[in-house]
C-alpha angles and dihedrals in degrees: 000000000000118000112203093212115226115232109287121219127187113209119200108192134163111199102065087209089060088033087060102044096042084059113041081053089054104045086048080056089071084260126141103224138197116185123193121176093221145357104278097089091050113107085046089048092051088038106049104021094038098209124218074207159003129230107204130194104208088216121060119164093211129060123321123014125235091270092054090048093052089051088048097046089050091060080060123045130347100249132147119262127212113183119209118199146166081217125080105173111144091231083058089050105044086046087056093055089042086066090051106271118178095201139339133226122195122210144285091035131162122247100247090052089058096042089054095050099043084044088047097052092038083051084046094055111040091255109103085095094044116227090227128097146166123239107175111310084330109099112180126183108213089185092058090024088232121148122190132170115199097354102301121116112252093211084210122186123233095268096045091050095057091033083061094036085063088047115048095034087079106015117197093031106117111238118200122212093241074063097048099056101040088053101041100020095032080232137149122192102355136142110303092200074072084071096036097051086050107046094050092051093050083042083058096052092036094044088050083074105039148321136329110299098159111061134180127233115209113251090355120066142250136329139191106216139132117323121245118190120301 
């Protein structure tokens, strides 16, 4: 069964009232939200969640502001970044674009402004519709090109990612190698052992976390559908 993802957001947010609020609108918006009161949670939140983008408050009264938290972020994944703020100096501002904001909403602020600007920079950035989606317990980011199953990080390379990329977007389609290597390669007519080394190296790391999802299907190629036990 293949799950299309909805654009994630992480929302870090001090006040719980605001946090709350911020979230229950969100998530009414058709968003999948996760909300943390502070930083600490962050690398686990990027990691595990895999966020389209980051909402960000620029004072935080424990441990990094929002502006360490954006450097930090960036060191992590290339999403886009909205700040939200009480203060609306323009030095405040102008050092929020200079760690890389996407935009920056100042407080108080009403719901649809929020909602048209989150929708604006995930428009801006190829995300409305997010790059990540769910095939069975496999997750993979296409934006991040990050694959995990169960959990546990695949630590794919770059063929096998877009080997299983191919693969998962339309599971149960039969994919030949010819296929194969003219999708992931840009190949016609080369060697077909190319496919097979691959595949049974990305089946390894898959099958370490559970069982078969690539199968092969005699005389025809290769297709992504439901596991059975290693």
């Amino acid at each position: 069964m293949l799950e299309m993802a909805i654009p994630r957001l992480l929302l870090i947010e001090d006040d719980q009232s605001l946090r709350e609020a911020v979230t229950v609108t969100l998530r009414r918006a058709g968003f999948e939200v996760r909300a943390e009161p502070d930083g600490s949670g962050l690398a686990d939140a990027v990691a595990a969640f895999h966020p389209d983008l980051a909402i960000l408050d620029v004072r935080l009264p424990r441990g990094e502001d929002g502006f360490g938290l954006a450097v930090r972020l960036r060191t992590m994944a290339e999403i886009p970044i909205v700040f939200v703020t009480a203060a609306d100096a323009i030095d405040e501002r102008l050092r929020g674009f200079e760690v890389g904001a996407d935009d920056y909403i100042v407080k108080p602020f009403v719901a649809s402004e929020l909602l048209a600007r989150v929708r604006a920079v995930l428009r801006r950035s190829g995300r409305l519709t997010s790059p990540t989606y769910q095939v069975f317990d496999l997750l993979v980011d296409e934006a991040n090109r990050t694959a995990s199953r169960s959990g546990h990080d695949l630590q794919l390379t770059k063929v096998e990612f877009d080997l299983l990329a191919v693969l998962s977007r339309t599971p149960g389609q039969v994919f030949s190698k010819a296929q194969l290597l003219s999708l992931v390669w840009g190949f016609d007519g080369y060697d077909n052992n190319l496919v097979e080394v691959h595949i049974s190296a990305l089946r390894r790391k898959l099958e370490a976390n559970g069982g078969r999802l690539i199968h092969t299907e005699r005389g025809e190629g290769y297709v992504l559908r439901s596991p059975v036990p290693p």
